[in-house]
C-alpha positions in Angstrom: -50.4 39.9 34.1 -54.0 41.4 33.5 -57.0 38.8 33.9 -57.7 37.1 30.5 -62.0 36.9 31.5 -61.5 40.8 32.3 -59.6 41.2 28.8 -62.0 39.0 27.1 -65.2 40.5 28.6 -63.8 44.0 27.5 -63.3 43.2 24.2 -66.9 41.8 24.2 -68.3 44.4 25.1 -67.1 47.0 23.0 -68.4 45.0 20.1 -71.7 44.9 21.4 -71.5 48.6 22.0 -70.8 49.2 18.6 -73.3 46.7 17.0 -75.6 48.9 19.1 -74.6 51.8 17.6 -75.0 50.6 13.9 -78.2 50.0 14.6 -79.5 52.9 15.1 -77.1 54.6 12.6 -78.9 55.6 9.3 -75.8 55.2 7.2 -75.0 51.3 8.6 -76.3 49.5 5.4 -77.5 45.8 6.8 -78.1 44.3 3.6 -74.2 44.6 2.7 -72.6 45.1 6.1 -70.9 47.8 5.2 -70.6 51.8 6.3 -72.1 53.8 4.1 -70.0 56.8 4.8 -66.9 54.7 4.0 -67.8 54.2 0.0 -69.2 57.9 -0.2 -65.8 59.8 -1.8 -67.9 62.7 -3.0 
């Protein structure tokens, strides 16, 4: 059985990481919360 605060802290901070990377990533739209790159189809 794995450690749950090892699991949880894990988890945590791969969200941060990728907050972190949406800010600093031009096509991460704020306003909406949505990827830009996901709605672009052309």
């Amino acid at each position: 059985m794995s450690d749950w605060s090892d699991v949880m802290t894990d988890v945590l901070v791969r969200i941060i990481e990728e907050q972190e990377a949406h800010l600093t990533d031009p096509d991460f739209d704020w306003n909406t919360g949505t990827d830009l790159r996901q709605q672009d189809h052309r």
